[in-house]
Backbone atoms as SQL, in Angstrom:
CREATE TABLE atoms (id INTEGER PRIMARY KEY, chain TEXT, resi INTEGER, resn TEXT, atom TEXT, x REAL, y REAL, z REAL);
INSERT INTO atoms VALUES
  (1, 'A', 1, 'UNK', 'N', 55.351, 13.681, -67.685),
  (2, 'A', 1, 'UNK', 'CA', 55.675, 14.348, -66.437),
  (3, 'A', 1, 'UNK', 'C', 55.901, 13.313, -65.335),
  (4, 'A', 2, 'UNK', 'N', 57.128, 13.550, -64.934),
  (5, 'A', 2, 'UNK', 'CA', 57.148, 12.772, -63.414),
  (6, 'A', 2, 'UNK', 'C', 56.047, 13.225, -62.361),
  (7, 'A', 3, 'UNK', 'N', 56.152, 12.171, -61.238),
  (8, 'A', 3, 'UNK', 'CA', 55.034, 12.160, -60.240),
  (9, 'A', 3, 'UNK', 'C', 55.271, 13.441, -59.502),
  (10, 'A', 4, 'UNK', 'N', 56.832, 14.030, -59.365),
  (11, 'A', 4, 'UNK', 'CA', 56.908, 15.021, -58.327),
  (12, 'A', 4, 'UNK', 'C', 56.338, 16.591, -59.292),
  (13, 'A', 5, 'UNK', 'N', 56.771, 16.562, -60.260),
  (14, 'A', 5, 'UNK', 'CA', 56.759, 17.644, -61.489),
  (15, 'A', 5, 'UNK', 'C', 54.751, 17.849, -61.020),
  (16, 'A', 6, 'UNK', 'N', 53.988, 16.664, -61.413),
  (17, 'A', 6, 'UNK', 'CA', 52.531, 16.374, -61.303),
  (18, 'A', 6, 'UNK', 'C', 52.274, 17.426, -59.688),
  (19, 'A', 7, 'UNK', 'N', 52.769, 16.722, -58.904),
  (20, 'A', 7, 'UNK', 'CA', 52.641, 17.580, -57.707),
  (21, 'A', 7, 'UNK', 'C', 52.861, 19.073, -57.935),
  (22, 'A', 8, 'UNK', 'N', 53.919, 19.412, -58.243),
  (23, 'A', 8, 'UNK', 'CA', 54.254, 20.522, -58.253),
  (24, 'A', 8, 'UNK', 'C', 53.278, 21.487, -59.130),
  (25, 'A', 9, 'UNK', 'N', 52.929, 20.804, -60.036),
  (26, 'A', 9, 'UNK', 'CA', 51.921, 21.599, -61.168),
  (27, 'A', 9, 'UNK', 'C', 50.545, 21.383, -59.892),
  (28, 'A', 10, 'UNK', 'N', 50.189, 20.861, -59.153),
  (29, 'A', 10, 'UNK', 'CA', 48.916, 20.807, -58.865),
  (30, 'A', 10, 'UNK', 'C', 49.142, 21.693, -57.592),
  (31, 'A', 11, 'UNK', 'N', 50.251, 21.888, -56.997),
  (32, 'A', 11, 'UNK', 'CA', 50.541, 22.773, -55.770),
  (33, 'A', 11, 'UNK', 'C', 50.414, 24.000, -56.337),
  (34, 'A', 12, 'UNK', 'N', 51.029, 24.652, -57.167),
  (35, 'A', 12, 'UNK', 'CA', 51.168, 25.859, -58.041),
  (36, 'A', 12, 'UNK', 'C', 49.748, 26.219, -58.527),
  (37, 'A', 13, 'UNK', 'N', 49.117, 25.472, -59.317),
  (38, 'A', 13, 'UNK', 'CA', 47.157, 25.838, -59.385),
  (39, 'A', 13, 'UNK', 'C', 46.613, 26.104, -58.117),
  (40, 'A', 14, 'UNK', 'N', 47.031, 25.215, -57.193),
  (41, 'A', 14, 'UNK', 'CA', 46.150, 25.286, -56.070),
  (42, 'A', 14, 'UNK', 'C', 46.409, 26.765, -55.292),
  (43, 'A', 15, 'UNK', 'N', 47.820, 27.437, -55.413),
  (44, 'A', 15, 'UNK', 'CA', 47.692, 28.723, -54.775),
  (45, 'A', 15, 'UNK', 'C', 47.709, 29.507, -55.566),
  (46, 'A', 16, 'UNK', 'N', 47.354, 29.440, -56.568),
  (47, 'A', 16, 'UNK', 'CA', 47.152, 30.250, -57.611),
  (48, 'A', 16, 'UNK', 'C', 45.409, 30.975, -57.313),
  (49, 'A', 17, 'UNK', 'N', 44.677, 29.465, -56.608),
  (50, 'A', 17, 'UNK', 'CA', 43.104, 29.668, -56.565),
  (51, 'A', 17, 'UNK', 'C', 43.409, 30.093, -55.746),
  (52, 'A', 18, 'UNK', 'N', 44.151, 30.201, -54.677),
  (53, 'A', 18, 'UNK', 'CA', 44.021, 30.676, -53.402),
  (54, 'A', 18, 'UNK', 'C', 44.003, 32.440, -53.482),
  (55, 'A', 19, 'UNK', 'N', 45.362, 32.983, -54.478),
  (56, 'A', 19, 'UNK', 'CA', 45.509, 34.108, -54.886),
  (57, 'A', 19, 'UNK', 'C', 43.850, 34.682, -55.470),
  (58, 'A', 20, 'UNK', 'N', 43.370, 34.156, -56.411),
  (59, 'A', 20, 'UNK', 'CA', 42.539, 34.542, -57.218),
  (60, 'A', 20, 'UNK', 'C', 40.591, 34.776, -56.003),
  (61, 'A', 21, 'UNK', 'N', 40.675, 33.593, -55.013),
  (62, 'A', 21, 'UNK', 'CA', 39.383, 34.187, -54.291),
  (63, 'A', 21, 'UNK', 'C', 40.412, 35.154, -52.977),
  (64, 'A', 22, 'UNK', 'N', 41.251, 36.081, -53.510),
  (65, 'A', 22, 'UNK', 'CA', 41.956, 36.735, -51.935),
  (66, 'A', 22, 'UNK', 'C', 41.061, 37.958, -52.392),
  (67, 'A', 23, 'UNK', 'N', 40.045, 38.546, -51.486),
  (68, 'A', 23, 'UNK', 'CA', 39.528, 39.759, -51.559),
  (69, 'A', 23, 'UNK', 'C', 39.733, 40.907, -51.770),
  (70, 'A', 24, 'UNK', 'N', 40.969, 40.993, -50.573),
  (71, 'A', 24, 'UNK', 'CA', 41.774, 42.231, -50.383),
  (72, 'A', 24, 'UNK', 'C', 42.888, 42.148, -50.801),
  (73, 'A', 25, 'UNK', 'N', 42.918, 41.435, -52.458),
  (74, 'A', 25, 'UNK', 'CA', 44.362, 41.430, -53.413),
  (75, 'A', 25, 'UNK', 'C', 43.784, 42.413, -54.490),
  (76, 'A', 26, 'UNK', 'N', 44.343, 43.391, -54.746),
  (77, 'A', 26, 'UNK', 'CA', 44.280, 44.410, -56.369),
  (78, 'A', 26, 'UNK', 'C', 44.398, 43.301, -57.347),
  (79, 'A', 27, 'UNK', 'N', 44.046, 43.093, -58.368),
  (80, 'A', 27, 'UNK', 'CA', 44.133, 42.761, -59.544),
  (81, 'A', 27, 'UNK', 'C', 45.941, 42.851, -59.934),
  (82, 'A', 28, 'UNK', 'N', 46.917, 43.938, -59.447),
  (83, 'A', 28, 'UNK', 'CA', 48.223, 43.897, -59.666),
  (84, 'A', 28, 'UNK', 'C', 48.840, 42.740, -58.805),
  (85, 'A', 29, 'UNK', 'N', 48.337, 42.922, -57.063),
  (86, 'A', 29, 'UNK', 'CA', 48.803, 42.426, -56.134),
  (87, 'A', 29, 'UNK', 'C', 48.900, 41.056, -57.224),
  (88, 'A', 30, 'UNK', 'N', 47.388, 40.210, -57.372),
  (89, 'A', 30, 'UNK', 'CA', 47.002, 38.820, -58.044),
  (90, 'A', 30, 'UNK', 'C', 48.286, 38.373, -58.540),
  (91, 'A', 31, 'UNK', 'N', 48.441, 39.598, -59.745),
  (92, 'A', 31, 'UNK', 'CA', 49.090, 39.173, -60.865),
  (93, 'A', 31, 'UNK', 'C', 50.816, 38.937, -60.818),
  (94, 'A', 32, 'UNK', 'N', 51.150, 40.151, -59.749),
  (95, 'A', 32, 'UNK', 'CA', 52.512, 39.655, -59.297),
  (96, 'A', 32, 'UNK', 'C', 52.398, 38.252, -58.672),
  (97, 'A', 33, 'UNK', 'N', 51.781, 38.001, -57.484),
  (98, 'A', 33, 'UNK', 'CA', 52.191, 36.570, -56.932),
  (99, 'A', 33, 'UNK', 'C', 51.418, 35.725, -57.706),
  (100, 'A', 34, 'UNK', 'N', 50.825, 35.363, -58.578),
  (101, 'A', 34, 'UNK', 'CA', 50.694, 34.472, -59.486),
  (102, 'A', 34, 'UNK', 'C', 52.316, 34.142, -60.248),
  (103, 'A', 35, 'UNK', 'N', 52.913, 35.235, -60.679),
  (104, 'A', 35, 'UNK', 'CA', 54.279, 35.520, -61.776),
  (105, 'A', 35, 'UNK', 'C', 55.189, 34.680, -60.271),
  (106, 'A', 36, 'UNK', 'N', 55.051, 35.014, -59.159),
  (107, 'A', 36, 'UNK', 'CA', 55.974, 34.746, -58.012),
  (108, 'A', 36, 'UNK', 'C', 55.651, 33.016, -58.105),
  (109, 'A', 37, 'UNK', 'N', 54.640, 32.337, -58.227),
  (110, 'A', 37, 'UNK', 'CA', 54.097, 30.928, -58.178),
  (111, 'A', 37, 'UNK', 'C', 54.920, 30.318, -59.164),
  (112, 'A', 38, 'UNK', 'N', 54.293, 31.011, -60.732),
  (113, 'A', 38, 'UNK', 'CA', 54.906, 30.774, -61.549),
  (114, 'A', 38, 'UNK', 'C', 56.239, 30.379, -62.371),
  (115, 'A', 39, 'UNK', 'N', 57.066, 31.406, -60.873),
  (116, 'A', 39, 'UNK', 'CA', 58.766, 31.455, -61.270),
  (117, 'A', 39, 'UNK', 'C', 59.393, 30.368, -60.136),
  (118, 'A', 40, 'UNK', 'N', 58.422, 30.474, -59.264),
  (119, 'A', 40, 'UNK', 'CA', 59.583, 29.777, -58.177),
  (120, 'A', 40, 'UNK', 'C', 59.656, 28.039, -58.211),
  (121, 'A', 41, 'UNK', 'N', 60.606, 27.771, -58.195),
  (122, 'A', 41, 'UNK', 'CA', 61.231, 26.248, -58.289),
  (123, 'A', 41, 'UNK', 'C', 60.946, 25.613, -57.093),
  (124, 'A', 42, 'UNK', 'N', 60.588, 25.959, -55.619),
  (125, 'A', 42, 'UNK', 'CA', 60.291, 24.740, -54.999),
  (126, 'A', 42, 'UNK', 'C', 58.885, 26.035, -53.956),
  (127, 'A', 43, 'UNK', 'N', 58.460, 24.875, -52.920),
  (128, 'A', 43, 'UNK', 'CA', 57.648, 25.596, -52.310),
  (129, 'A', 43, 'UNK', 'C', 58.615, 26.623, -51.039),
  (130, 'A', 44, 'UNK', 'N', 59.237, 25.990, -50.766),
  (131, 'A', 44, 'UNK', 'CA', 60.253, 26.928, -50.078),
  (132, 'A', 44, 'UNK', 'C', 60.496, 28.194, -50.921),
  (133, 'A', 45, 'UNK', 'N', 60.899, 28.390, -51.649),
  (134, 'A', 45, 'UNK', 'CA', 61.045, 29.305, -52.718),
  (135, 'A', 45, 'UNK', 'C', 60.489, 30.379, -53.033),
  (136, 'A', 46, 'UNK', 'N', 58.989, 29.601, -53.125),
  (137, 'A', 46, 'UNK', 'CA', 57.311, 30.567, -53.436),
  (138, 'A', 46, 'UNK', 'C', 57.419, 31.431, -51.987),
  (139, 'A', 47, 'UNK', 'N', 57.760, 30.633, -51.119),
  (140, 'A', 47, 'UNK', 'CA', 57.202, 31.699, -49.755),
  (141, 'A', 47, 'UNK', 'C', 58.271, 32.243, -49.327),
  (142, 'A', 48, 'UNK', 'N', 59.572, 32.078, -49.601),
  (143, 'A', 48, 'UNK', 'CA', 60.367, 33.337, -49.050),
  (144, 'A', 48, 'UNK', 'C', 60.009, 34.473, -50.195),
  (145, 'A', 49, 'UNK', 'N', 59.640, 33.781, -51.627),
  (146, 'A', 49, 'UNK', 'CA', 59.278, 35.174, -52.219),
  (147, 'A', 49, 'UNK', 'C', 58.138, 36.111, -52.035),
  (148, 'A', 50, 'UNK', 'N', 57.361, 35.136, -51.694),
  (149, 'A', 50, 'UNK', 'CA', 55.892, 35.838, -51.475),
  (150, 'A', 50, 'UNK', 'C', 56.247, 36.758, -50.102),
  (151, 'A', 51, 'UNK', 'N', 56.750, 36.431, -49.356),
  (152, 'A', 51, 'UNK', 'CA', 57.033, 37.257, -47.890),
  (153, 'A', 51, 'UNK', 'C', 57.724, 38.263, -47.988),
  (154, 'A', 52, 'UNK', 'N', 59.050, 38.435, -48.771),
  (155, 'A', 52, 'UNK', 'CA', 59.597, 39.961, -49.497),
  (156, 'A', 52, 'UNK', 'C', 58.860, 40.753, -49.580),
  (157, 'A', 53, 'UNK', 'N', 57.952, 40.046, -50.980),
  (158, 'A', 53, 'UNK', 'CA', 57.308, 40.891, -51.963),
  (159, 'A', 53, 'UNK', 'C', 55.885, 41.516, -50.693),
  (160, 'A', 54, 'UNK', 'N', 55.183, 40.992, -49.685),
  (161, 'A', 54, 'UNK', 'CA', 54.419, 41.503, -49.241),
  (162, 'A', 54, 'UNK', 'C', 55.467, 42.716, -48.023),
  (163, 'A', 55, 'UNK', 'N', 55.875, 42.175, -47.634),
  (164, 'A', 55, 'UNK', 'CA', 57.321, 43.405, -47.336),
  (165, 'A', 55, 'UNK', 'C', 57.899, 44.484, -47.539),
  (166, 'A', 56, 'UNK', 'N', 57.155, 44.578, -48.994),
  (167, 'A', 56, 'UNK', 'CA', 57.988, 45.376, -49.947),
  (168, 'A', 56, 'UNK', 'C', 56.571, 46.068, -49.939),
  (169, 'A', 57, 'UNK', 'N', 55.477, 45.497, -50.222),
  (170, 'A', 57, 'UNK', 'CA', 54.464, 46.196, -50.320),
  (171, 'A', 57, 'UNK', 'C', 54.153, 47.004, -49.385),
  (172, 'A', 58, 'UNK', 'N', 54.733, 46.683, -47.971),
  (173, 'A', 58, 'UNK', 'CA', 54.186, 47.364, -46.853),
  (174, 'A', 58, 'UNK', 'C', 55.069, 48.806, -46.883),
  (175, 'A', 59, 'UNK', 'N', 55.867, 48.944, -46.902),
  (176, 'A', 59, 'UNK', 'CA', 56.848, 49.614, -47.567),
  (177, 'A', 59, 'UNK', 'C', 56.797, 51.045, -48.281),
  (178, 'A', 60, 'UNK', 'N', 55.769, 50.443, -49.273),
  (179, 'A', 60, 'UNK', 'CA', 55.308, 51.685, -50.254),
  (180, 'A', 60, 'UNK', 'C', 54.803, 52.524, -50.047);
């Protein structure tokens, strides 16, 4: 793994923990933005998706 790839894997865990102690996340909420961490290619990326998707939630 390159040094930036290394980053990127350790940025992606790190809000992953962030997701996992969120109180007032459902177990679904978790599991979508974990899949949202998971898919997105840069950090720019993660947070225009994460901001939709809570968007979308408000929504419902």
């Amino acid at each position: 793994m390159t040094e930036k790839e290394l980053q990127e894997h350790a940025f992606k865990e790190l809000l992953k923990k962030v997701v996992d102690n969120g109180q007032n996340y459902t177990e679904k909420m978790k599991s979508d933005l974990k899949e949202i961490i998971d898919h997105g290619k840069s950090p720019e990326e993660i947070c225009e998706a994460t901001l939709a998707y809570f968007a979308m939630c408000r929504w419902q």
